[in-house]
C-alpha positions as CSV (number, residue, x, y, z in Angstrom):
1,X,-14.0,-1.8,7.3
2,X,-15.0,-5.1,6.0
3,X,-18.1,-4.4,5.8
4,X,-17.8,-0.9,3.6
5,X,-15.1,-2.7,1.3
6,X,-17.8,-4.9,0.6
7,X,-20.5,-2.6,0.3
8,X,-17.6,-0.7,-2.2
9,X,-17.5,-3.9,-4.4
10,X,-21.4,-4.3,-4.7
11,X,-21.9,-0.8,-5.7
12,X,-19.6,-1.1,-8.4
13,X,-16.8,1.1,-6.8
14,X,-12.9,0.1,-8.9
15,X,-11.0,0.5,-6.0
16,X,-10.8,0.7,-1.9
17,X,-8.3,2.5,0.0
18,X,-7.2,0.8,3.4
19,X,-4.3,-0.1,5.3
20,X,-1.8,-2.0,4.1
21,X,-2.2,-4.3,7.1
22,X,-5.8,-4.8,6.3
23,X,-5.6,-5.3,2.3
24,X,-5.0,-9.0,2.8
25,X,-8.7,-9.3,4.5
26,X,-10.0,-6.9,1.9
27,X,-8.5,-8.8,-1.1
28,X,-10.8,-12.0,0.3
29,X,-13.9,-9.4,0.3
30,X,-13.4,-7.8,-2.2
31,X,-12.2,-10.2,-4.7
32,X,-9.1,-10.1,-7.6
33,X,-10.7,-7.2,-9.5
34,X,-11.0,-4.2,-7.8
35,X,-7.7,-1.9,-6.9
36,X,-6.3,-1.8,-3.5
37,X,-4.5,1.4,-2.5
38,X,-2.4,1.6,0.8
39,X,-1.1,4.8,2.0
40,X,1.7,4.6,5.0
41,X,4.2,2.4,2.6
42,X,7.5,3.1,4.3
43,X,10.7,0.8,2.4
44,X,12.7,-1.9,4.7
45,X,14.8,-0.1,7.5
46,X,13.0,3.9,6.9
47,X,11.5,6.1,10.0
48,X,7.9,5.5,10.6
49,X,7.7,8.9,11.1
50,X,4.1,10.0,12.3
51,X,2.3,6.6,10.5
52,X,1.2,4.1,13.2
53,X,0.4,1.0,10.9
54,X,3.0,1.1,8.3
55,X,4.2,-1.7,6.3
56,X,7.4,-2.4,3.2
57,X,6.3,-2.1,0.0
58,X,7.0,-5.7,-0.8
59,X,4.9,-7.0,2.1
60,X,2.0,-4.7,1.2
61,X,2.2,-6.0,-2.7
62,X,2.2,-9.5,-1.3
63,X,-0.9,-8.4,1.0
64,X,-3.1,-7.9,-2.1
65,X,-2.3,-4.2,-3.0
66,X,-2.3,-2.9,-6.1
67,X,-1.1,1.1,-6.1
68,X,1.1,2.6,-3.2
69,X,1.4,5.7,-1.5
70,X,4.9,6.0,-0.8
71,X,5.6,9.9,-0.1
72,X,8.2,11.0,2.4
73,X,11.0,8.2,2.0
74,X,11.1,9.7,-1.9
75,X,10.0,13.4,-1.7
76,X,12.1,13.8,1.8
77,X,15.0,11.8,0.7
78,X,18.3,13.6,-0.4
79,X,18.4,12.3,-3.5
80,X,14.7,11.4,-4.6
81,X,15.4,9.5,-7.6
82,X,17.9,7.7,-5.8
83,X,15.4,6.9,-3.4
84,X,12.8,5.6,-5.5
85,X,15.2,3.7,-7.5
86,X,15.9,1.8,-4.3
87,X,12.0,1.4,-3.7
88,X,11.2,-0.4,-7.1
89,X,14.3,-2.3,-6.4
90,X,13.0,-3.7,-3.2
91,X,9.5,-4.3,-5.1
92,X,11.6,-6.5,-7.4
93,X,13.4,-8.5,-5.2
Protein backbone atom coordinates (compact mmCIF):
# COMPACT_ATOMS: atom_id res chain seq x y z
CA UNK A 1 0.00 0.00 0.00
CA UNK A 2 3.02 2.03 0.69
CA UNK A 3 4.48 1.32 -1.98
CA UNK A 4 1.49 2.41 -4.67
CA UNK A 5 0.80 5.64 -2.55
CA UNK A 6 4.16 6.39 -3.44
CA UNK A 7 4.20 5.38 -6.77
CA UNK A 8 0.58 7.67 -6.76
CA UNK A 9 2.75 10.79 -5.59
CA UNK A 10 5.58 10.30 -8.28
CA UNK A 11 3.17 10.09 -11.02
CA UNK A 12 1.64 13.18 -10.15
CA UNK A 13 -1.73 11.62 -8.94
CA UNK A 14 -3.71 14.71 -6.27
CA UNK A 15 -4.97 12.26 -4.08
CA UNK A 16 -4.84 8.50 -2.54
CA UNK A 17 -7.66 6.68 -1.16
CA UNK A 18 -6.80 4.33 1.90
CA UNK A 19 -7.86 3.44 5.16
CA UNK A 20 -8.25 5.70 7.70
CA UNK A 21 -5.92 3.55 9.81
CA UNK A 22 -3.28 3.66 7.25
CA UNK A 23 -3.42 7.56 6.20
CA UNK A 24 -1.05 8.39 9.05
CA UNK A 25 1.86 6.05 7.17
CA UNK A 26 0.70 7.45 3.87
CA UNK A 27 0.82 11.19 5.02
CA UNK A 28 4.82 10.38 5.67
CA UNK A 29 4.92 8.88 2.00
CA UNK A 30 3.16 10.80 0.44
CA UNK A 31 3.94 14.15 1.86
CA UNK A 32 1.51 17.42 2.93
CA UNK A 33 0.28 17.93 -0.60
CA UNK A 34 -1.64 15.41 -1.89
CA UNK A 35 -5.45 14.62 -0.58
CA UNK A 36 -6.11 11.67 1.56
CA UNK A 37 -9.62 10.20 1.34
CA UNK A 38 -10.80 7.55 3.98
CA UNK A 39 -13.99 5.67 3.45
CA UNK A 40 -15.38 3.58 6.71
CA UNK A 41 -15.54 7.00 8.91
CA UNK A 42 -18.06 5.93 11.54
CA UNK A 43 -18.69 9.11 14.41
CA UNK A 44 -17.75 8.17 18.33
CA UNK A 45 -20.20 5.58 19.82
CA UNK A 46 -22.12 4.49 15.93
CA UNK A 47 -22.38 0.55 14.72
CA UNK A 48 -19.54 -0.53 12.67
CA UNK A 49 -21.90 -2.16 10.72
CA UNK A 50 -20.25 -4.28 7.94
CA UNK A 51 -16.64 -2.00 7.93
CA UNK A 52 -13.82 -3.98 9.63
CA UNK A 53 -11.29 -1.05 10.01
CA UNK A 54 -13.26 1.90 10.85
CA UNK A 55 -12.12 4.84 12.69
CA UNK A 56 -14.03 8.59 14.28
CA UNK A 57 -13.90 11.29 12.11
CA UNK A 58 -11.67 13.29 14.48
CA UNK A 59 -9.00 10.50 14.79
CA UNK A 60 -8.96 10.02 11.02
CA UNK A 61 -8.49 14.10 10.54
CA UNK A 62 -5.75 13.83 13.08
CA UNK A 63 -4.30 10.77 11.03
CA UNK A 64 -3.55 13.02 8.00
CA UNK A 65 -6.95 12.81 6.07
CA UNK A 66 -8.19 15.29 4.17
CA UNK A 67 -11.99 14.35 2.68
CA UNK A 68 -14.19 11.62 4.47
CA UNK A 69 -16.53 9.17 3.47
CA UNK A 70 -19.10 9.23 6.03
CA UNK A 71 -22.37 7.49 4.55
CA UNK A 72 -24.63 5.43 6.70
CA UNK A 73 -24.47 7.22 10.17
CA UNK A 74 -25.98 10.41 7.91
CA UNK A 75 -28.06 8.83 5.06
CA UNK A 76 -29.35 5.93 7.68
CA UNK A 77 -29.90 8.20 10.47
CA UNK A 78 -33.48 9.42 11.43
CA UNK A 79 -32.83 12.65 11.12
CA UNK A 80 -29.90 13.12 8.52
CA UNK A 81 -29.23 16.62 9.09
CA UNK A 82 -29.31 16.07 12.61
CA UNK A 83 -26.90 13.55 12.15
CA UNK A 84 -24.38 15.38 10.27
CA UNK A 85 -24.76 18.31 12.37
CA UNK A 86 -23.54 16.11 15.20
CA UNK A 87 -20.57 14.82 12.88
CA UNK A 88 -18.96 18.37 12.07
CA UNK A 89 -19.55 18.98 15.71
CA UNK A 90 -17.38 16.20 16.71
CA UNK A 91 -14.76 17.38 13.89
CA UNK A 92 -14.71 20.66 15.83
CA UNK A 93 -14.18 19.61 19.12
Amino acid sequence: MLRRAEQAANAGMGGIVCSANEAAAVRKVIGPDMKIVTPGIRPAGADAGDQKRVMTPSKALAAGATHLVIGRPISAAADPVAAATAIVSEMNA
